[in-house]
FIZA-519771 format. One record per residue (C-alpha): residue in one letter; y, z, x. Coordinates in steps of 0.1 Angstrom, whole numbers, padded with zeros to 4 digits, always signed. Last residue first. Example, Ala and Ser with C-alpha at 12.3 -4.5 7.8 and 13.67 -1.06 7.14 Angstrom:
BEGIN
S-0011+0071+0137;A-0045+0078+0123;
END
This chain:
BEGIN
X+0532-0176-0339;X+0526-0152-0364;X+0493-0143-0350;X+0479-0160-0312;X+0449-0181-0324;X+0420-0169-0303;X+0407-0169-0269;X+0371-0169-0253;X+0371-0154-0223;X+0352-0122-0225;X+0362-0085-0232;X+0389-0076-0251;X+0430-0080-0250;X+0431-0100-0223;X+0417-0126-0240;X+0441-0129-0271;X+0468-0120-0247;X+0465-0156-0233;X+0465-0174-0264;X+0497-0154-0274;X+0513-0166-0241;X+0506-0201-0253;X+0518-0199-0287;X+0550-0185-0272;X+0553-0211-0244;X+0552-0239-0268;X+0577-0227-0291;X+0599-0219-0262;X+0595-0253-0252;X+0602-0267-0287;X+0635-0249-0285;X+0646-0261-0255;X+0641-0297-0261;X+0604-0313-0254;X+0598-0346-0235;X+0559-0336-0227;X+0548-0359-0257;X+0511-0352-0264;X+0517-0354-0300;X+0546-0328-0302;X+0532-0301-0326;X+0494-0309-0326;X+0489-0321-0294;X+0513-0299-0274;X+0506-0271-0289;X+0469-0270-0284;X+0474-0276-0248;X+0494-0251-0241;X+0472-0229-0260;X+0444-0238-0237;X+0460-0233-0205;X+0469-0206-0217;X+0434-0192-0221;X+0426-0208-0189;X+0452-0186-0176;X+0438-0154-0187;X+0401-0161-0181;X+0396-0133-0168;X+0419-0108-0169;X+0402-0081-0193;X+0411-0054-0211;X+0447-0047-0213;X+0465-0031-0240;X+0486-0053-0249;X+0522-0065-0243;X+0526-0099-0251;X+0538-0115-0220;X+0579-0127-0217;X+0591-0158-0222;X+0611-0186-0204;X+0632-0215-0205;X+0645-0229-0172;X+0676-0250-0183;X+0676-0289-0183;X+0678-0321-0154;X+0645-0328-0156;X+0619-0300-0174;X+0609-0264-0165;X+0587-0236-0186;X+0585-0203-0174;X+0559-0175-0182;X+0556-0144-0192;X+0560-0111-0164;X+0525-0096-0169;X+0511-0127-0154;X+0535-0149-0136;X+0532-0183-0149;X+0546-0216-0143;X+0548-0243-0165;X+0563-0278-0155;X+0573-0310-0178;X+0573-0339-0154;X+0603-0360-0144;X+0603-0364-0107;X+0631-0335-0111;X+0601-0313-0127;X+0578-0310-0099;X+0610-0299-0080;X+0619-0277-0100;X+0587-0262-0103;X+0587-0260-0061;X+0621-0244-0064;X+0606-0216-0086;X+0577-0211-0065;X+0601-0205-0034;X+0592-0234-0006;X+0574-0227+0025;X+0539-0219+0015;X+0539-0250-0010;X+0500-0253-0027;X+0492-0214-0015;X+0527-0201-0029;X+0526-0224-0063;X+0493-0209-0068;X+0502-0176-0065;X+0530-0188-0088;X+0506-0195-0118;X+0505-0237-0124;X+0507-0253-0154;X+0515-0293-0139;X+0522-0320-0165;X+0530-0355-0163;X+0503-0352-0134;X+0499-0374-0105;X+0519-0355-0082;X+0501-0322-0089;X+0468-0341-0084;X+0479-0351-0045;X+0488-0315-0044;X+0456-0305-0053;X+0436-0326-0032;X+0458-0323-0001;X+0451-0283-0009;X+0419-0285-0004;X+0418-0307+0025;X+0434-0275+0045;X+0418-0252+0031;X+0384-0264+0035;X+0366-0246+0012;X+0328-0227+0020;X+0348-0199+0033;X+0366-0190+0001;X+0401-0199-0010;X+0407-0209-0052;X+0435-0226-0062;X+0440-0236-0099;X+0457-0263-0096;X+0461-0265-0134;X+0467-0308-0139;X+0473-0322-0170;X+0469-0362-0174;X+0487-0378-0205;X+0484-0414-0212;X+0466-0443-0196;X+0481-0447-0160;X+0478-0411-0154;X+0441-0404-0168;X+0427-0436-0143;X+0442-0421-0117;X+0426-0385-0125;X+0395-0402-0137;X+0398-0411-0095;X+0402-0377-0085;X+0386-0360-0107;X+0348-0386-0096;X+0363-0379-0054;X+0361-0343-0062;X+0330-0338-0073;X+0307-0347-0052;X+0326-0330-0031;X+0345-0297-0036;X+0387-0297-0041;X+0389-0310-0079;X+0357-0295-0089;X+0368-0260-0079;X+0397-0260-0106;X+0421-0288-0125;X+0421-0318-0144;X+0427-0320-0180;X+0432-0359-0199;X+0450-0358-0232;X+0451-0380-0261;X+0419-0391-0251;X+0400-0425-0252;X+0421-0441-0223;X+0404-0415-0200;X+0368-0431-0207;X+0367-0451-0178;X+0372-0427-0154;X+0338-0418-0172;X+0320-0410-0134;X+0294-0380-0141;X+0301-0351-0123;X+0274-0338-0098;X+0298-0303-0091;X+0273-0283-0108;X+0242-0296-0104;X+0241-0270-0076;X+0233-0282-0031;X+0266-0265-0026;X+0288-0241-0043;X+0277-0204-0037;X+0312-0187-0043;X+0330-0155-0035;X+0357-0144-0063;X+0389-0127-0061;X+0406-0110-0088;X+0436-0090-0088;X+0452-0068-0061;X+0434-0034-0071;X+0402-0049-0065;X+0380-0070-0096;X+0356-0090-0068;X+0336-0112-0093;X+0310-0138-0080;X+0309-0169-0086;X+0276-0186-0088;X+0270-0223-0090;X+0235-0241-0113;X+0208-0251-0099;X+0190-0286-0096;X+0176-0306-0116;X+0207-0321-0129;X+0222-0332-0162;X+0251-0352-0170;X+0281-0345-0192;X+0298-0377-0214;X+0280-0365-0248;X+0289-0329-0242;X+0312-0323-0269;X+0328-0287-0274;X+0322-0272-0304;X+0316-0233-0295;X+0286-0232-0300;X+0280-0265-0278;X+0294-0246-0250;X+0282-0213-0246;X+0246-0232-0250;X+0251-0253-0225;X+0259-0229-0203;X+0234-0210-0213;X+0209-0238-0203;X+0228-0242-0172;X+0217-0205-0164;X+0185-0204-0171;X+0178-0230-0149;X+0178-0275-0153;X+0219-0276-0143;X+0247-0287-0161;X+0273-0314-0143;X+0302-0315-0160;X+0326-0340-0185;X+0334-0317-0213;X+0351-0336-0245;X+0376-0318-0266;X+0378-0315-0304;X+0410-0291-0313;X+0406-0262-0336;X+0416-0229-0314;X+0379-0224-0306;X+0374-0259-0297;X+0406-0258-0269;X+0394-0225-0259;X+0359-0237-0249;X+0371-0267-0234;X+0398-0244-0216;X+0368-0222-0202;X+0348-0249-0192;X+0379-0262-0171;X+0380-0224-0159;X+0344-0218-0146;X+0325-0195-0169;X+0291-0184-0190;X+0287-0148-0178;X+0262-0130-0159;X+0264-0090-0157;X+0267-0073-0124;X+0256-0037-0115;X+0274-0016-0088;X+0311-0027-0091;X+0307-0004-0126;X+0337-0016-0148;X+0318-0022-0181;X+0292-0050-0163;X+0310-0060-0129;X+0311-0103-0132;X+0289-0125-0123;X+0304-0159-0131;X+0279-0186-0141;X+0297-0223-0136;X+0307-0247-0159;X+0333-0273-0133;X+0351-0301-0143;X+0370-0324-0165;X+0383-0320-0195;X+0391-0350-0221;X+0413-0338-0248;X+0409-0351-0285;X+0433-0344-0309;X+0455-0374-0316;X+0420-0398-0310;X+0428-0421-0282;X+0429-0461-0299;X+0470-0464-0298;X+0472-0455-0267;X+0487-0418-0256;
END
């Protein structure tokens, strides 16, 4: 972090999309919800106390004027977001018995127009990068370079976030995120992810691999916790809350969130963290998580006692 970024400010980067999403479990009827997961960590971030900044593109519809709604309520700053004529994305919510999958309409929306304030990375204690704006164009080519600029400065965090659909090269897609990955101090990936980004290489090995090149890696597995690995130390990991589950979505952002929270406040954006502090980190961040899954939406709160 230099000396001028602001302790608790994070820069994030990306996509606020509508998802539409099967109103109280009937696949029939859809209800439309304010989304897209670096919206969803800004909005975390500002609901667990911290001040982030949301660099998007919000459309001129209903829908981006939600958006924009969702997020200014919740205290997120949009001073470095643009706005568009044009539409705002879709994703659409397939909840099957194998988790969820989502089908997109992506092109031609304000959406993925992201403003270029690679220049503005120094500002921020924390730079996050992550989700369908680092793999779809215009957008990509603005994350990745703020993503440069973010790992020279100070701290860039990277959630890969893959996402398949017919409108994403897969192939290209996955350069992108990788090429992220390996500019990242830290990489919270889930290990579906970790799979799709390294097909041939255990998720576990690929973590320890991340973290020999000396970056602080998080990987999690849903209902089995999460594990935290850093150079030449110990895996440390913890197990899920158990709750009653309601709702998945926005899961990981949520922890993504947390994570983030921790690390600014507890360890000043310093990823060098002994056992201990890792644990601490990871149990915050796993309560985040339940805090969503608990009840419906995406918004997370404080985990208790932790």
């Amino acid at each position: 972090m230099t000396e001028s970024a602001a302790p608790g400010a994070v820069l994030v980067l990306g996509e606020a999309l509508v998802d539409l999403v099967p109103a109280d479990g009937d696949s029939g009827v859809l209800t439309a919800q304010p989304g897209g997961a670096p919206a969803n960590v800004a909005v975390g971030l500002a609901r667990l106390g911290g001040r982030p900044s949301f660099v998007g593109g919000l459309g001129d519809d209903a829908f981006g004027r939600r958006i924009e709604a969702w997020l200014t309520g919740a205290g997120v700053d949009l001073s470095l977001s643009d706005r568009s004529a044009l539409p705002t994305a879709l994703a659409v919510a397939d909840l099957g018995d194998r988790g969820n999958t989502y089908h997109f309409h992506l092109q031609d929306t304000a959406t993925f127009r992201l403003p270029d304030r690679a220049p503005e990375a120094a500002r921020f204690g924390a730079v996050y990068v992550g989700g369908l704006a680092a793999v779809v164009e215009p957008a990509a080519g603005v994350v990745a370079a703020t993503a440069r600029a973010a790992s020279r400065a100070g701290l860039l965090v990277v959630d890969p976030n893959v996402r398949e659909d017919r409108t994403l090269d897969p192939v290209r897609s996955l350069e992108r995120l990788r090429e992220l990955c390996s500019l990242a101090q830290v990489v919270k990936a889930s290990d579906e992810d970790l799979v799709r980004l390294w097909p041939d290489t255990a998720p576990e090995e690929s973590c320890r691999r991340l973290a020999g090149q000396g970056r602080l890696v998080v990987m999690t597995r849903g209902s089995r916790g999460a594990t935290a690995y850093v150079q030449d130390a110990p895996a440390v990991s913890v197990p899920a809350l158990p709750v009653r589950v309601v709702n998945t979505i926005g899961a990981g952002d949520a922890f993504m969130a947390g994570m983030l929270t921790w690390l600014g406040a507890e360890a000043g954006w310093d990823p060098a963290l002994s056992a201990g502090r890792t644990k601490a980190m990871l149990e915050y961040a796993v309560g985040t998580a339940a805090s969503v899954c608990a009840r419906a939406g995406t918004e997370p709160t404080a985990p208790l006692g932790v």
